[in-house]
C-alpha positions in Angstrom: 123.9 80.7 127.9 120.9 81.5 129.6 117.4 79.7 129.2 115.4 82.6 127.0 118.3 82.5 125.0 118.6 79.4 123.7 118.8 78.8 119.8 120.1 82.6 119.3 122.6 82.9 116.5 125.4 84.2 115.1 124.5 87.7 113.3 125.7 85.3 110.6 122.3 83.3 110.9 124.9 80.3 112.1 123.8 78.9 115.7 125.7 79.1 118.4 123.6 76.1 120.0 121.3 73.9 118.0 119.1 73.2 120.5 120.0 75.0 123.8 118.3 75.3 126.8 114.7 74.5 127.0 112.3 76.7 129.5 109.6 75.8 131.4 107.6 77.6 128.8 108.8 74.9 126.5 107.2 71.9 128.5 103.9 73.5 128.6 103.7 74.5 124.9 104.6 71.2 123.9 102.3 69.4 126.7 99.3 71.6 125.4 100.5 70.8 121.6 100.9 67.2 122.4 97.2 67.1 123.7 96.2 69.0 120.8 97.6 66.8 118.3 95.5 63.6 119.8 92.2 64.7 118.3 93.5 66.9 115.3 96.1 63.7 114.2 93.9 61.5 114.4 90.5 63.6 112.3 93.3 64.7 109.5 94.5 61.1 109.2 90.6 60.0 109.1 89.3 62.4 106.6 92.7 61.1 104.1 90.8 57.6 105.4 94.1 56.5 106.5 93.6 54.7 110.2 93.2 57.3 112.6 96.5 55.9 114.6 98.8 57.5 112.1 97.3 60.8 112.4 99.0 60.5 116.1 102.3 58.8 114.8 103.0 61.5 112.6 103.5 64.2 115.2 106.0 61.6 116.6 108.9 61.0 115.0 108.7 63.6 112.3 107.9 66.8 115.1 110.7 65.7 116.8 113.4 65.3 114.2 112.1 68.6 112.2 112.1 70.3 115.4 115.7 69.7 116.0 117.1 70.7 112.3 114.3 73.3 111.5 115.9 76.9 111.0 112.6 78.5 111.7 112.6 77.4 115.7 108.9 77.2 116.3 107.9 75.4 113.4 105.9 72.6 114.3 106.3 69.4 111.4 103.9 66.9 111.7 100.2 66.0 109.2 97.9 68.5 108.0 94.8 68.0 106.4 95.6 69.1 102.8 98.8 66.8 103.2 96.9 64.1 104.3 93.5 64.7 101.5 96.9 64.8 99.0 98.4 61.4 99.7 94.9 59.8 99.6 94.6 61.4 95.9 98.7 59.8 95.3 97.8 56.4 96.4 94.3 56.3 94.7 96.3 57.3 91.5 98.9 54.8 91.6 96.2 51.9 92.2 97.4 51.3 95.9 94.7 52.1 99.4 95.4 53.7 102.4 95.8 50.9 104.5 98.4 49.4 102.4 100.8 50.2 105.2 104.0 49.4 103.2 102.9 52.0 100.4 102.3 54.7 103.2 105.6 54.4 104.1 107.3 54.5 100.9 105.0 57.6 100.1 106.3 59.3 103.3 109.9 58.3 102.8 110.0 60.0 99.2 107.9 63.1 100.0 111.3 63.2 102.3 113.6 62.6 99.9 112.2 65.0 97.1 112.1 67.5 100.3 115.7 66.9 100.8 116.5 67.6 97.3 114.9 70.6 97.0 116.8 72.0 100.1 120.2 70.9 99.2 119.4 72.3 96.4 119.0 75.9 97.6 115.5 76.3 96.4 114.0 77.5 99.1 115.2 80.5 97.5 112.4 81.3 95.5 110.9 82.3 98.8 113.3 85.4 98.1 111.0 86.3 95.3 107.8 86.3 97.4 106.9 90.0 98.5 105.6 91.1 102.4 102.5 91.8 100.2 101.9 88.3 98.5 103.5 86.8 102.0 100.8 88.8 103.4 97.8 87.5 101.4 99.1 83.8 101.6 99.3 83.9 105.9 95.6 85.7 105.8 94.4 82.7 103.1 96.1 80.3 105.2 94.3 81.6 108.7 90.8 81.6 106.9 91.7 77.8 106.2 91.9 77.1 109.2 89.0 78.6 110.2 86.9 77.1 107.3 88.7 73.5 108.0 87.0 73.7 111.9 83.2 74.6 111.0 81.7 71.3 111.5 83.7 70.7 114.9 82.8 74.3 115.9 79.4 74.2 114.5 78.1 70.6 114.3 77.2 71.7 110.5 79.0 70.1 107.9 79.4 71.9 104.6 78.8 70.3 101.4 81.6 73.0 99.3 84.7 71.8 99.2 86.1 75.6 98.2 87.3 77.7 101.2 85.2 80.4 101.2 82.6 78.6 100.6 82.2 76.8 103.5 82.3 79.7 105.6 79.7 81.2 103.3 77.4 78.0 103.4 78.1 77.7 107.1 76.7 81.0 107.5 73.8 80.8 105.5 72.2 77.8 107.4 73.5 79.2 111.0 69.7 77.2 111.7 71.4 74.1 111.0 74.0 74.6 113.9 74.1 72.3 117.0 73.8 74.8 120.0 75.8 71.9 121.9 78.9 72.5 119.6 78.7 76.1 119.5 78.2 76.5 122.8 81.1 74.3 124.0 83.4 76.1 121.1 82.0 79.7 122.3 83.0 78.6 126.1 86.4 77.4 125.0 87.0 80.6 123.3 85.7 82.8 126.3 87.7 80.8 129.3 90.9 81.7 126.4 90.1 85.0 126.6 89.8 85.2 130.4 93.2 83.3 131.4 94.8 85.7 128.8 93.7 89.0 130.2 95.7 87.8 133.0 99.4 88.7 132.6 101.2 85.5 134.6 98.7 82.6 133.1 98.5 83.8 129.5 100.8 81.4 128.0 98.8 78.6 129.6 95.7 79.6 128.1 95.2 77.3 125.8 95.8 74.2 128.1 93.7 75.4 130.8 90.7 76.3 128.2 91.6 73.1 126.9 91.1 71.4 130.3 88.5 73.3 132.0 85.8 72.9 128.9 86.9 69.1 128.6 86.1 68.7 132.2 82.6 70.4 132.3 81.4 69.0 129.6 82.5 65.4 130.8 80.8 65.9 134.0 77.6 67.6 132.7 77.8 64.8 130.1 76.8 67.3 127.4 76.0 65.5 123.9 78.9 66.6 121.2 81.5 64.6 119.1 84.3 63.3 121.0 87.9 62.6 120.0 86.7 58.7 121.0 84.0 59.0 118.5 86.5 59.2 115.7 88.4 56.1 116.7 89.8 54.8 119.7 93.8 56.0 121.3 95.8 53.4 121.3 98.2 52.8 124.2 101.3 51.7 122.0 104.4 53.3 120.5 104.9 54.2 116.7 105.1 50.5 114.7 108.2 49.6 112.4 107.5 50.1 109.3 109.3 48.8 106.2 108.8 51.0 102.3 107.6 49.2 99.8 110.3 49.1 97.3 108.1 48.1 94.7 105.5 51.1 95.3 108.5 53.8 94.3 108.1 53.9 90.4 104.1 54.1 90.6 104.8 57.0 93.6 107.5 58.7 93.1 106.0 61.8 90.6 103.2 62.0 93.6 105.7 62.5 96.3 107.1 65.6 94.5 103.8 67.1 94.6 103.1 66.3 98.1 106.6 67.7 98.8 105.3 70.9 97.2 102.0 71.6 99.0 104.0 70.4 102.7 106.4 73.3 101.7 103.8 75.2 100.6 102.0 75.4 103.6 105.1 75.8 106.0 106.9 78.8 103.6 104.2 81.2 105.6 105.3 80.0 108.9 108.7 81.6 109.0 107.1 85.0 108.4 104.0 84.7 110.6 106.1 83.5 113.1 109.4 85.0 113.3 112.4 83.0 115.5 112.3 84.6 119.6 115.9 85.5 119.3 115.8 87.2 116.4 117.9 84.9 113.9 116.8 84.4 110.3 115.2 81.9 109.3 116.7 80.0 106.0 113.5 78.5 104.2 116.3 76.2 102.2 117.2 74.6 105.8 113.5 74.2 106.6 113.1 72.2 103.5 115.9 70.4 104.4 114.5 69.7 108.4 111.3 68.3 107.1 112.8 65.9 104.0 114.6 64.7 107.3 111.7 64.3 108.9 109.4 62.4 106.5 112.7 60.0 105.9 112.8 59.2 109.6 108.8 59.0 109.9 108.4 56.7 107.2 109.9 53.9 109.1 107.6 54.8 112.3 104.0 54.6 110.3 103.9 58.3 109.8 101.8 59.8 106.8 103.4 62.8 105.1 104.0 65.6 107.2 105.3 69.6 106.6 105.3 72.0 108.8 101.8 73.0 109.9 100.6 76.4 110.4 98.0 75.5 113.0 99.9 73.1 115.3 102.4 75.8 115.6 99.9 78.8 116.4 98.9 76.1 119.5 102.5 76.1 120.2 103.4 79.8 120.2 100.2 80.5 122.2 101.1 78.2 124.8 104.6 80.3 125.5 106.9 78.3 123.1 110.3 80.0 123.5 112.8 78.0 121.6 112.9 74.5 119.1 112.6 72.1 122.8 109.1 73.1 122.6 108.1 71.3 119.3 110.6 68.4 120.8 108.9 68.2 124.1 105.5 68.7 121.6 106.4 64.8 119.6 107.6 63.5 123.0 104.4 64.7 125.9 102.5 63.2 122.4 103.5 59.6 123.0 103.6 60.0 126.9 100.1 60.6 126.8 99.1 58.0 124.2 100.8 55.3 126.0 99.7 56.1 129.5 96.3 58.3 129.0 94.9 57.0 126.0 91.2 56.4 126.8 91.3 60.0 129.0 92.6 61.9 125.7 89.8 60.0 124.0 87.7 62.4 126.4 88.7 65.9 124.6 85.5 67.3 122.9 86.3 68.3 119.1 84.0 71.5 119.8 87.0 72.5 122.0 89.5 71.6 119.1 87.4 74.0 116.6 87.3 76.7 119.6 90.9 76.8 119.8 91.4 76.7 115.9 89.1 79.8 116.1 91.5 81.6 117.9 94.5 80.8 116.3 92.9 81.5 112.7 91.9 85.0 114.3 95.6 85.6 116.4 97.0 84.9 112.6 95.2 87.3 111.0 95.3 89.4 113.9 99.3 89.3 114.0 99.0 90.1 109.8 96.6 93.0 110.8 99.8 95.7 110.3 101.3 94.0 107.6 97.5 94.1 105.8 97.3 98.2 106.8 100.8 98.6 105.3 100.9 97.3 102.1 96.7 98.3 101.2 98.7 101.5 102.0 101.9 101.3 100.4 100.7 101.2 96.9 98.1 100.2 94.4 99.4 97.2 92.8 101.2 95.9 96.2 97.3 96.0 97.4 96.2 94.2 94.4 98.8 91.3 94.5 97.5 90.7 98.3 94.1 90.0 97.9 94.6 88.2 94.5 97.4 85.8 96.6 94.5 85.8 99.7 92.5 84.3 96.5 94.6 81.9 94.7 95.4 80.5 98.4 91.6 79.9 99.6 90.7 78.6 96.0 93.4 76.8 94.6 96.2 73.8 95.2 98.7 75.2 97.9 101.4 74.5 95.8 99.7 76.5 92.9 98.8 79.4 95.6 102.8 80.0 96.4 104.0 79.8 92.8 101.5 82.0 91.8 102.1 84.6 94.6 106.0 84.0 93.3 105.0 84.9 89.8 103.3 88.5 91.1 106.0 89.2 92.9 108.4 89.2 90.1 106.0 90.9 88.1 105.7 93.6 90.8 109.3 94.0 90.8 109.5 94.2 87.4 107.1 96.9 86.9 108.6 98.4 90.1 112.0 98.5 88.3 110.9 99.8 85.2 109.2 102.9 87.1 113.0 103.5 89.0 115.0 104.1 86.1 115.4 107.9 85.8 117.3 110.4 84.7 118.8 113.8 86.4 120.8 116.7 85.8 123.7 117.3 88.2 124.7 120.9 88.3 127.8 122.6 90.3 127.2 125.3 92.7 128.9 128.0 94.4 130.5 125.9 96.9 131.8 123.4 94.6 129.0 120.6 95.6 126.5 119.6 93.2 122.6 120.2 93.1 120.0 117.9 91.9 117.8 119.1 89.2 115.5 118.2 86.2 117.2 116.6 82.8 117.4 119.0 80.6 114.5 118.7 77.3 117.4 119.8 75.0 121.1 119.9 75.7 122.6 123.1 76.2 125.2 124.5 73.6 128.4 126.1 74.9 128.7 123.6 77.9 129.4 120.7 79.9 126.0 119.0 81.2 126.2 116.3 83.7 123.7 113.8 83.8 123.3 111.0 86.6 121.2 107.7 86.1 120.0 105.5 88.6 118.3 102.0 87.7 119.0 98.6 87.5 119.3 98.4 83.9 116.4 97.1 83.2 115.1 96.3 79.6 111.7 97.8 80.2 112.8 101.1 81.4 114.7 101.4 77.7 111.9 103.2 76.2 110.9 105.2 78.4 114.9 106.8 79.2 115.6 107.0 75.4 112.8 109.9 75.8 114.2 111.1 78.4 117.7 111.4 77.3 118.0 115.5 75.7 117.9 116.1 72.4 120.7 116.9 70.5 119.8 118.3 67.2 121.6 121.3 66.3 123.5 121.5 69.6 126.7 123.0 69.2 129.7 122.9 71.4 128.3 120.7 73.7 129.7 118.3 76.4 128.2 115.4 78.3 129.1 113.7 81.1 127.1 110.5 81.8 127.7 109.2 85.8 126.9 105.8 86.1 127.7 104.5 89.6 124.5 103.7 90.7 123.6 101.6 87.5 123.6 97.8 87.9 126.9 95.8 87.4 126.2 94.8 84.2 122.9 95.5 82.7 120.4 94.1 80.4 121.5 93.4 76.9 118.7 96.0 75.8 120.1 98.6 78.0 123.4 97.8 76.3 122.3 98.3 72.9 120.3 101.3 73.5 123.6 102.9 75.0 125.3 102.1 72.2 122.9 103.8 70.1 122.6 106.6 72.1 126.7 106.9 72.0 126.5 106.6 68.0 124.1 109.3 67.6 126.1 111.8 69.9 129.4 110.7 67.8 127.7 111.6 64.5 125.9 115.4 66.1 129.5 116.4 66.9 128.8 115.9 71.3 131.8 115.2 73.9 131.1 112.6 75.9 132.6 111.1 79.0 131.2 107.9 81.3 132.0 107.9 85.2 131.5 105.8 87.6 131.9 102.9 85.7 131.2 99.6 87.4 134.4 96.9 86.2 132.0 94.3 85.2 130.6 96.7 83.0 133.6 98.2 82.0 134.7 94.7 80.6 130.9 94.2 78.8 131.9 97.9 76.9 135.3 96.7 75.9 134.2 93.3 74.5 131.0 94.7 72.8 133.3 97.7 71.0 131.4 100.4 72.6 134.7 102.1 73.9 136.2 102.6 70.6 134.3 105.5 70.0 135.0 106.2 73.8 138.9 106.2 74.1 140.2 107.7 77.4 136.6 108.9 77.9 135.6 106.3 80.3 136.5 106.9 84.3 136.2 103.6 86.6 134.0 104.0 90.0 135.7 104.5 92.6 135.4 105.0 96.8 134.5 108.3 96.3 131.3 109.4 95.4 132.0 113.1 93.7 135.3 113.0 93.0 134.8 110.9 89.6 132.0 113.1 88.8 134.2 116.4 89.4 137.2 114.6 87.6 134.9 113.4 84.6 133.4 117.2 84.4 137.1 118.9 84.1 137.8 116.3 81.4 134.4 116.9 79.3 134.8 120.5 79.6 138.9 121.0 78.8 138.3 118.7 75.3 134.9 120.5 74.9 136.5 123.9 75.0 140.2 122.7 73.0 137.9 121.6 70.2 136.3 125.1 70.1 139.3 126.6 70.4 140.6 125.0 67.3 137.6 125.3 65.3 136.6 121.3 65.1 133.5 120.8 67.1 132.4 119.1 64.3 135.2 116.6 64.3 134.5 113.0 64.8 137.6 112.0 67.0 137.3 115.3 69.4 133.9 114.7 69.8 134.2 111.2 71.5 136.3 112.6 73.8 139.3 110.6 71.9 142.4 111.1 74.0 144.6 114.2 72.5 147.3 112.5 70.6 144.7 110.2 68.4 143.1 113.6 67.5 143.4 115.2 63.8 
């Protein structure tokens, strides 16, 4: 296998290799993420006001073992800052304080387990429900997070909102307050970024040389901003043992599932913001799955809760990350440089940190941009379900955001499927085929109509099709042939009944009709509901073919349509139904 195409799958979404081949684009993505995660570890772990230490230990262990088992490749799984502002809120609930170290771990080994559930359980398919356009919304809320979450590093100004928007909003409105320091250092990072990516061959180290560059200038020039050091010192030692408090689980267990929720949360947008290099689907069930696996292992290394975070992986996917070594090599050049660099990572200026953030909160919206065109384009109420998901995400719980953005999508669909039902008229030509046309207002007397319905069988397109079914009222001699093959399996129970009805009413006005294209599962609901008694031989199966049915159910319709004129009993219950010949009177 070669190198670039390590991790590629089956077209079954089964991998051929887990892990692969790594590329030399893999060891600098995860050197410039390991870097990274020194000052963003540690300032998420100290605004949770957990010791700044486990910020660093989560993107440890837990990178590493989501990294190998994640099914969306460049997920990087490690603490984020809504994770970490959530477990402070847990442990304050349930009486116990950050530093209890034995009730961290227990916290971070049953976030794990309650992620585990949930992917065992398959429910990483109520991702299936989430549409482009509420995917859409969520990615652009969760970019302008970022964005907000880096003001004060970027800035030097420090926002009193706690709301998304705002802080951006504040921010803006006392741009006096800034520190020129800051923004100048973030401005510079952002321009040297810009300048090694305009050229072709050094554009996936970008980030580390802005990265380096700025940190070395403003070291030597000895320019006054907040250092990584000035958040609390690196230690140079591996991840401590830790042991779960047994005795924490009953007062922590409820909290875990909601922690579990807002890590998942947070990482459902990654597998659509950043789809896998080789193509391969990602399974958001398997992702669950990776991080419960993750937090279980972490726990016993003095990691906090950790999910997969939408920011660590930007840094990673900017820096050339090709396949999952890259978020291996991210946990692993982590603790290389925290036991033999410490005091020099100490060094990195958090200006730089916000710079970077800047541009991977703009490269995610920037990267949505088409997506944003498409659905605003695509239809009103796609548009609408957007922005209101781009709005529950920058105001509301995570967790809340994505079940929310679920619920609209169902709705959408609903409303969606409701609009698709519809009725036509099929009509023979010269050639024997069969032209689309309008349904007739009225059926026509003295012949065989052929109508086609396509739907899903949806009980809120009932009303709506009942109008638009003809009328029958002093029809004589009439014939209908009803083709069904591109109806759902087995509809909804309102469907059902209004077919029934529809079927009782033609019985009693004297009409021939015939079903074909029959789906078996419906078939069988027609039998054990009764509806075929009035039906007979009327009722033609679907088939491999797609006209013959309709041809075969026309010559039916129209040879009992034109026997029961012949022998003066169009009026006559049993020929009307289409009853087969020798139950007829």
């Amino acid at each position: 296998m070669a190198a670039g195409a390590a991790g590629r799958e089956r077209p079954s979404g089964r991998p051929r290799d887990r892990l692969g081949r790594p590329t030399g684009k893999d060891v600098v993505s995860g050197l410039v993420t390991g870097l990274f995660s020194i000052p963003e570890g540690m300032a998420y772990a100290t605004i949770g006001g957990f010791a700044a230490p486990m910020g660093l230990w989560s993107g440890v262990v837990p990178t590493v073992v989501g990294s190998v088992f994640s099914r969306t490749v460049l997920m990087v799984t490690t603490l984020t800052s809504a994770i970490a502002l959530s477990a402070t809120s847990i442990l304050s609930d349930a009486g116990l304080q950050p530093d209890d170290v034995g009730a961290v771990a227990t916290l971070t080994v049953l976030v794990g387990v309650a992620m585990l559930a949930l992917g065992l359980l398959r429910l990483g398919s109520v991702m299936s429900f989430v549409s482009t356009a509420v995917m859409t919304g969520f990615t652009a809320g969760i970019a302008v997070q970022i964005v907000a979450g880096v003001v004060k590093d970027a800035t030097g100004y420090t926002p009193e909102r706690s709301n998304t928007l705002a802080k951006l909003v504040e921010a803006v409105a006392h741009v006096g307050s800034w520190d020129p320091w800051a923004v100048g250092v973030a401005g510079a990072t952002v321009l040297v970024w810009l300048v090694i990516g305009r050229v072709r061959r050094l554009r996936s180290t970008a980030t580390l040389v802005a990265l380096v560059v700025v940190t070395v200038v403003v070291a030597v020039a000895h320019v006054d901003v907040e250092l990584v050091s000035d958040i609390a010192a690196v230690p140079r030692s591996l991840p401590p043992f830790s042991l779960p408090d047994l005795s924490a689980v009953p007062a922590l267990a409820t909290g875990a599932v909601a922690i579990a929720l807002v890590a998942l949360a947070q990482a459902a947008g990654i597998g659509a913001a950043v789809p896998n290099p080789d193509g391969s689907r990602s399974d958001a069930s398997k992702d669950f799955t990776a991080q419960g696996l993750a937090n279980v292992a972490g726990g016993f290394f003095s990691a906090l809760p950790t999910g997969g975070s939408l920011s660590r992986t930007g840094i990673a996917t900017s820096s050339g990350a090709r396949t999952r070594w890259a978020g291996i090599f991210a946990g692993v050049w982590l603790l290389l440089l925290v036991v033999t660099l410490g005091p020099l990572a100490s060094a990195i200026p958090m200006p730089v940190i916000g710079g970077l953030l800047l541009v991977i909160g703009g490269e995610l919206v920037v990267g949505r941009w088409p997506d944003i065109r498409l659905v605003w384009r695509t239809a009103p109420l796609s548009a609408v379900a957007m922005v209101v998901t781009f709005l529950a995400t920058t105001q509301l719980p995570l967790q809340v955001a994505i079940f929310c953005g679920a619920g609209i999508s169902i709705l959408l669909y609903a409303v969606q499927s409701a609009r698709q039902g519809r009725l036509v008229q099929l009509v023979r030509t010269g050639d024997g085929d069969w032209a689309v046309a309008d349904a007739p207002a009225t059926l026509p007397s003295g012949r065989t109509t052929v109508l086609h319905y396509t739907g899903a069988g949806f009980f809120a397109e009932v009303n709506r099709l009942e109008e638009e079914w003809p009328a029958t009222t002093d029809v004589e001699d009439a014939a209908l042939v009803i083709s069904l093959r591109a109806s759902a399996g087995v509809p909804s129970a309102t469907f059902l009944k209004s077919l029934d009805r529809m079927l009782t009413r033609w019985h009693d006005q004297g009409v021939t009709v015939v079903l074909c294209g029959v789906p078996d599962a419906l078939q069988r609901r027609l039998v054990e509901d009764g509806t075929l008694d009035r039906l007979a031989a009327s009722v033609l199966p679907t088939g491999p073919a797609i006209l013959g049915p309709i041809r075969e159910a026309y010559e039916l319709a129209e040879s009992r349509r034109t026997r029961s004129a012949g022998d003066g009993a169009a009026g006559n219950g049993a020929a009307s139904t289409g009853s087969p010949p020798d139950r007829e009177s």
